[in-house]
C-alpha positions in Angstrom: 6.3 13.9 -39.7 3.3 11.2 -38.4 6.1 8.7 -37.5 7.7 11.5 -35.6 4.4 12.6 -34.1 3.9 9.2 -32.5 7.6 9.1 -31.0 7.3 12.4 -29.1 3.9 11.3 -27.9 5.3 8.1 -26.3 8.0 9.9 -24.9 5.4 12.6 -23.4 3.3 9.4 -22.1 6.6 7.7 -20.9 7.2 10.5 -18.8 4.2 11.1 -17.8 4.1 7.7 -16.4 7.4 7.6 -14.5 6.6 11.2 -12.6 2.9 9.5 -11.4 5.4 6.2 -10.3 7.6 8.6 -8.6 4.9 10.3 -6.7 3.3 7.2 -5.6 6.0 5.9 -3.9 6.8 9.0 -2.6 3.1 9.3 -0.9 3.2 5.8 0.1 6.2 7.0 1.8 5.4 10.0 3.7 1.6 10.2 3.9 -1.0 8.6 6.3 -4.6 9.0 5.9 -6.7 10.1 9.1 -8.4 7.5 10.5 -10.5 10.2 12.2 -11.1 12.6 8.8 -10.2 10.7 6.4 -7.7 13.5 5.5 -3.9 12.7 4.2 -1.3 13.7 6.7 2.4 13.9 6.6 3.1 10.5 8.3 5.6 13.2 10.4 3.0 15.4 11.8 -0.2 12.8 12.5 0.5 12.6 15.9 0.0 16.7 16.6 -2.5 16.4 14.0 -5.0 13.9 16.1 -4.0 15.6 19.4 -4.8 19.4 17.9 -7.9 18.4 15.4 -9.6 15.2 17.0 -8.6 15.0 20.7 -12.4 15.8 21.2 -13.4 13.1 19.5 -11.4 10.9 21.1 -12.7 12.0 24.5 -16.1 12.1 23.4 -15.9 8.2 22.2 -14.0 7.2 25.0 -16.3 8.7 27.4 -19.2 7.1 25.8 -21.6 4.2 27.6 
């Protein structure tokens, strides 16, 4: 039963591993971080997500002396 034990717990680990790879490259993918927040965006909706969250800031940086 120890010799099984171990087996199962690779498999577990094995899996474990592929579904973190598999998420990675699916972030890496689709997800931007903020350069204003430091927040992660859909790479799809950063564009709405500056104008609606940090157009202020923006303006307020571009206004600036």
């Amino acid at each position: 039963q120890l010799g099984n034990f171990g087996v199962q717990r690779s498999v577990v680990t094995a899996g474990a591993l592929i579904n973190f790879i598999i998420h990675e490259i699916h972030c890496r993918r689709n997800i931007e971080i903020c350069p204003y927040c430091s927040d992660s965006i859909p790479k799809s909706e950063m564009k709405n997500h500056i104008e609606s969250e940090h157009v202020q800031d923006f303006l307020w940086k571009s206004v600036q002396f």
